[in-house]
C-alpha positions as semicolon CSV with decimal commas, in nm:
position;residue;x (nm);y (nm);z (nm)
1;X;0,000;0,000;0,000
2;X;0,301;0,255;0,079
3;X;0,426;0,211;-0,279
4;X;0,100;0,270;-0,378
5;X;0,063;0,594;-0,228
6;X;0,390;0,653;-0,321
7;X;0,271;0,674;-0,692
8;X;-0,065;0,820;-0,610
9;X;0,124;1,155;-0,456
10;X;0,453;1,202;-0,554
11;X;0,679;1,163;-0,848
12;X;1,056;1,039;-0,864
13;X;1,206;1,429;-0,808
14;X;1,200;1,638;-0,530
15;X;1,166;2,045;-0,434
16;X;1,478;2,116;-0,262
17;X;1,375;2,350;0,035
18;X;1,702;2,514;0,186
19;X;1,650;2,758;0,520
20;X;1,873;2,898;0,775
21;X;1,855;2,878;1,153
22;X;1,909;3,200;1,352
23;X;1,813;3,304;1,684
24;X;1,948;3,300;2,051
25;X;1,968;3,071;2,336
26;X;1,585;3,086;2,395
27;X;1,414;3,166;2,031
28;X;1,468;3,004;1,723
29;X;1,377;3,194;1,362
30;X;1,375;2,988;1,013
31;X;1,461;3,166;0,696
32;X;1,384;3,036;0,390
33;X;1,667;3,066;0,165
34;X;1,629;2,903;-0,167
35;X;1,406;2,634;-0,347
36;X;1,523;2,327;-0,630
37;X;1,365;2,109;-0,815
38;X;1,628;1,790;-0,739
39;X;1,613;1,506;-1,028
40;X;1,592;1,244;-0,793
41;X;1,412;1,139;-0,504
42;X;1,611;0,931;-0,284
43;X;1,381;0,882;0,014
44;X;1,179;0,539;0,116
45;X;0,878;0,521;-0,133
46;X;0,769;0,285;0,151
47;X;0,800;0,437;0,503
48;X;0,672;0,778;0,398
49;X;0,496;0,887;0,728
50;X;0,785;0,887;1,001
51;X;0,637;0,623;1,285
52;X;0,903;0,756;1,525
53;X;0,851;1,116;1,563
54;X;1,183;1,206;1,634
55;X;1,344;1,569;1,645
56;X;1,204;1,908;1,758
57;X;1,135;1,997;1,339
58;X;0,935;1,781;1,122
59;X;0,805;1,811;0,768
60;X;0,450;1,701;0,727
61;X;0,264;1,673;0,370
62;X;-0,138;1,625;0,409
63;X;-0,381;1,557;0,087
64;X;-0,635;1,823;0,209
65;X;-0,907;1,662;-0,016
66;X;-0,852;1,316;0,193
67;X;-0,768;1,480;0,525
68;X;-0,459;1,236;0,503
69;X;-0,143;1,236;0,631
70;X;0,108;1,139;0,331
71;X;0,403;1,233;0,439
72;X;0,594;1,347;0,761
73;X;0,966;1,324;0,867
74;X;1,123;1,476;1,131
75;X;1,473;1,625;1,234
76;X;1,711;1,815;1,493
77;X;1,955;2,093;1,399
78;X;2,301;2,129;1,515
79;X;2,173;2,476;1,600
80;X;1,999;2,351;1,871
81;X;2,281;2,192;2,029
82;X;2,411;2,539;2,042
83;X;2,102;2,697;2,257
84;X;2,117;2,402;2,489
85;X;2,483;2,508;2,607
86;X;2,390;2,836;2,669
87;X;1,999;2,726;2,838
């Protein structure tokens, strides 16, 4: 079924989304920096929603029509090891 949602949603490229972290020991700002179109996708077509939840970030793609979750992953930033030494 993964695969199969795989197909439904996404093709094999991806939209590159670059952004910088900047901010203090207590607040954290995100600044979009530039945008790609990458060739090739080179994620699991399989495991697309992350089951683990992990990080203090996290990408999440819905189909609005379905009220679906169809994609999610998240992720920690080395900048955030930063504002922990200085919490």
């Amino acid at each position: 079924m993964a695969q199969e949602d795989f197909d439904k949603y996404f093709s094999d490229k991806v939209l590159r989304f670059d952004f910088i972290f900047a901010g203090n020991n207590i607040k954290t700002v995100v600044y979009p920096a530039d945008m790609k179109e990458e060739p090739f996708y080179g994620g699991s077509k399989t495991n697309l929603v992350d089951p683990f939840d992990y990080g203090n970030f996290k990408y999440e793609l819905f189909d609005l029509t379905e009220n679906k979750l169809i994609y999610s992953r998240g992720f920690s930033t080395l900048f955030q090891e930063w504002q922990s030494i200085y919490r």
